[in-house]
VEXDREN-2710 file (C-alpha; in Angstrom, 1 decimal):
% VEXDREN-2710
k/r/px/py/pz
1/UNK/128.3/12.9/53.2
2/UNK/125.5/15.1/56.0
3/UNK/124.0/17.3/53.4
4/UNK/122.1/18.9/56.7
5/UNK/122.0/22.6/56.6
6/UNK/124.0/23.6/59.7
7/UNK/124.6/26.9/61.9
8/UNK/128.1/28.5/62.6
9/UNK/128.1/26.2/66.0
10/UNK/127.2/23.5/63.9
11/UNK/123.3/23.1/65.0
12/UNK/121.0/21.3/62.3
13/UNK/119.2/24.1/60.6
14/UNK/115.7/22.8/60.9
15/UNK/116.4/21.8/64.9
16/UNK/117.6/25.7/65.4
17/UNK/114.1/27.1/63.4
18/UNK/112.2/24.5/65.7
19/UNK/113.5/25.6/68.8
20/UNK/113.3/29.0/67.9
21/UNK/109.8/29.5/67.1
22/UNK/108.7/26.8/70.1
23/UNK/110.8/28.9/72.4
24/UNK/108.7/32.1/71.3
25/UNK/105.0/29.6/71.7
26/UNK/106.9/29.4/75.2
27/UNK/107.7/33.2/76.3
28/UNK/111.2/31.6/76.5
29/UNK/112.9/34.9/74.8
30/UNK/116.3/33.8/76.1
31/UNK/115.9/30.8/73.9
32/UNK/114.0/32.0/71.2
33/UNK/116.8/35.3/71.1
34/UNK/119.8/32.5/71.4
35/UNK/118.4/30.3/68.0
36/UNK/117.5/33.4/66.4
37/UNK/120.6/35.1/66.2
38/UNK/122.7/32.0/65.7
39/UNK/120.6/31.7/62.6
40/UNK/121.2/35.2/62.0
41/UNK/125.0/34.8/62.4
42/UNK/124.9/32.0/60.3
43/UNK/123.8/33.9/57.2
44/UNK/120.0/32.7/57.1
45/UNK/118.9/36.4/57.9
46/UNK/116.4/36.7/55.4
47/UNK/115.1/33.2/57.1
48/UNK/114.8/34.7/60.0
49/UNK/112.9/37.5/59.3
50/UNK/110.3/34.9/57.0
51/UNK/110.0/32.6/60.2
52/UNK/109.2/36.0/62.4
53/UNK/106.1/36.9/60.1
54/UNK/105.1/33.2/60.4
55/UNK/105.7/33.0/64.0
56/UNK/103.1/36.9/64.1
57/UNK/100.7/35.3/62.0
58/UNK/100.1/30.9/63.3
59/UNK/101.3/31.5/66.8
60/UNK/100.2/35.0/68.2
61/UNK/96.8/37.1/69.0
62/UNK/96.4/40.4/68.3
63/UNK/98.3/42.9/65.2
64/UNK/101.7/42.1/66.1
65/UNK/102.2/41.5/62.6
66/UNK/102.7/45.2/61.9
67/UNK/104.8/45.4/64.7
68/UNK/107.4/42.9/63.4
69/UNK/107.2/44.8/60.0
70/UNK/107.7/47.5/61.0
71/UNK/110.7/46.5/63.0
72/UNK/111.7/44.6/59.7
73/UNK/111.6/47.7/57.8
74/UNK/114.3/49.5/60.3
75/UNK/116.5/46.4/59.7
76/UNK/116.2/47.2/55.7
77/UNK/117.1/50.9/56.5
78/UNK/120.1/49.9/58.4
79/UNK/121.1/47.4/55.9
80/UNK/121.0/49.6/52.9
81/UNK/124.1/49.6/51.1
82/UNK/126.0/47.9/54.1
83/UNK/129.1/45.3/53.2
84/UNK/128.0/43.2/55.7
85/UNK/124.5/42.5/57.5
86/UNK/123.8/44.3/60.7
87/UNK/121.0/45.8/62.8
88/UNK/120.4/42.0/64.7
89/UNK/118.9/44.5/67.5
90/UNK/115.7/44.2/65.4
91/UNK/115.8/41.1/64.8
92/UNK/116.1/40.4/69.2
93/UNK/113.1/43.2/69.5
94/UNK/110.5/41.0/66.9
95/UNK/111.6/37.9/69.4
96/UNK/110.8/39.8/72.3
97/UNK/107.9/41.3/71.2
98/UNK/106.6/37.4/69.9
99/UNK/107.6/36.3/73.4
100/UNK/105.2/38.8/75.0
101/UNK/102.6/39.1/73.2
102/UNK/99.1/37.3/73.9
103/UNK/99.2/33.3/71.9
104/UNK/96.4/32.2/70.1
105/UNK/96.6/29.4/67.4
106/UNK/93.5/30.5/65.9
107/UNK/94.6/31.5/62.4
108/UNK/96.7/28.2/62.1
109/UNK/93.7/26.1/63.7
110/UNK/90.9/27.8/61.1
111/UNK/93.1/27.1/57.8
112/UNK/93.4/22.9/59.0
113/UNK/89.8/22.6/59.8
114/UNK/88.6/24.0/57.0
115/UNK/91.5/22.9/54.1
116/UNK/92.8/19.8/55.8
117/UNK/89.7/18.1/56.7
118/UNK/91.9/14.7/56.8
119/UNK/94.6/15.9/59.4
120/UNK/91.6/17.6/62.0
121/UNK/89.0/15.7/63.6
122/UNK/86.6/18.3/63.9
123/UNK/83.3/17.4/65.7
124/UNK/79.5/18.2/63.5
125/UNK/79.6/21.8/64.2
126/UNK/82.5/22.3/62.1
127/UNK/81.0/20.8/59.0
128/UNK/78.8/23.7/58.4
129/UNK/82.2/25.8/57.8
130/UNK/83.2/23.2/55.4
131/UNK/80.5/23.4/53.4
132/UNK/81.6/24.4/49.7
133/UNK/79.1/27.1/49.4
134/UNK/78.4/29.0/52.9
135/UNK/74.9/30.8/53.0
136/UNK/75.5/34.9/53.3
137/UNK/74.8/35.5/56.7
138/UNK/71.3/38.2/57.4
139/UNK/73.8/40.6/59.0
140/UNK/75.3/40.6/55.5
141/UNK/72.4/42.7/54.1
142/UNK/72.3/46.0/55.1
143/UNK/71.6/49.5/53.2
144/UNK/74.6/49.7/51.3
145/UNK/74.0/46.2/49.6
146/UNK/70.5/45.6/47.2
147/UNK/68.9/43.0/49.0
148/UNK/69.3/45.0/52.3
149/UNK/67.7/48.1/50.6
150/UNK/64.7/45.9/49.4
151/UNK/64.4/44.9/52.9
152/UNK/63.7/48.4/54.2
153/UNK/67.3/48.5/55.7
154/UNK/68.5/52.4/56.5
155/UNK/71.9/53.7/57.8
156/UNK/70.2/54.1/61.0
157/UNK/69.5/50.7/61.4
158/UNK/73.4/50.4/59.7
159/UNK/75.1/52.2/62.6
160/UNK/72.8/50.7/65.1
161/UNK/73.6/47.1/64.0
162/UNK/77.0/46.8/63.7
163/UNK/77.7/48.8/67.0
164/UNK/76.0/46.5/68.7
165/UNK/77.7/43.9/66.9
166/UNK/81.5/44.9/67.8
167/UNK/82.9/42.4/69.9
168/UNK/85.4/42.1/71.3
169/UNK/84.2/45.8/71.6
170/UNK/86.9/49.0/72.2
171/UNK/85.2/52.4/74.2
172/UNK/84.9/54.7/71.8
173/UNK/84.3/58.3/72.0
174/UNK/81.0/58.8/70.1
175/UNK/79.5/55.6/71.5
176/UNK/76.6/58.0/74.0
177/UNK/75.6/59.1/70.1
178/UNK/74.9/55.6/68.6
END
């Protein structure tokens, strides 16, 4: 007896997730908006919505995570006290919005070099960030900490530092003042 989770069209469950979130890696939101919503229609809704914050999170750059709650949170308020599950227009926006959105892999990449050591073949200058105790960075010390007050550090030299240490750095409208 197949004891594989399937989909209303009869897909293997874990195949549909696959495709889905590889679609979205892809800017495929035809795709990604196809395996999404047959999940959907299949009753694994709340799946769905777990895979999204995932997806915002390993796969993407940037604050799209807010974006998707946010769109998450309209799909509660639609839902509440409904019979039957509906709102899947949210569920088609957080695709579309994972589609377009910059990818990085960052987030994903810095949890396995650090925590799975075995699985990542990272070169020397990775082993410093493994090290079980990391140093406090200098910049660290500033005038709201002791050890920066001992060293003579001011809120001058506060607002002067860490302007100058913004990166990637956003125009701001009292930057002439700093």
């Amino acid at each position: 007896m197949d004891k594989t989770l399937r989909t209303i069209k009869g897909y293997d469950f874990h195949e549909c997730t696959s495709a889905m979130q590889k679609a979205i890696r892809r800017a495929d939101a035809a795709v990604a908006g196809y395996f999404a919503l047959e999940l959907w229609h299949s009753g694994y809704w709340n799946y769905v919505w777990k895979r999204l914050f995932t997806i915002s999170a390993e796969d993407c750059h940037g604050l799209i995570t807010k974006e998707i709650e946010a769109l998450y949170n309209g799909y509660m308020l639609v839902n509440k006290g409904a019979k039957t599950h509906k709102g899947r227009i949210f569920i088609s926006k957080a695709v579309i919005l994972l589609c377009h959105v910059a990818k990085s892999r960052d987030a994903d990449h810095l949890q396995c070099i650090i925590y799975d050591k075995d699985m990542v073949d990272a070169d020397s200058f990775l082993e410093e960030v493994r090290q079980e105790m990391k140093p406090i960075p200098t910049y660290a010390f500033d005038c709201h900490t002791q050890t920066g007050r001992r060293m003579g550090k001011t809120k001058e030299d506060f607002f002067k530092e860490e302007f100058n240490a913004l990166s990637p750095k956003q125009l701001g409208l009292f930057d002439n003042l700093i």
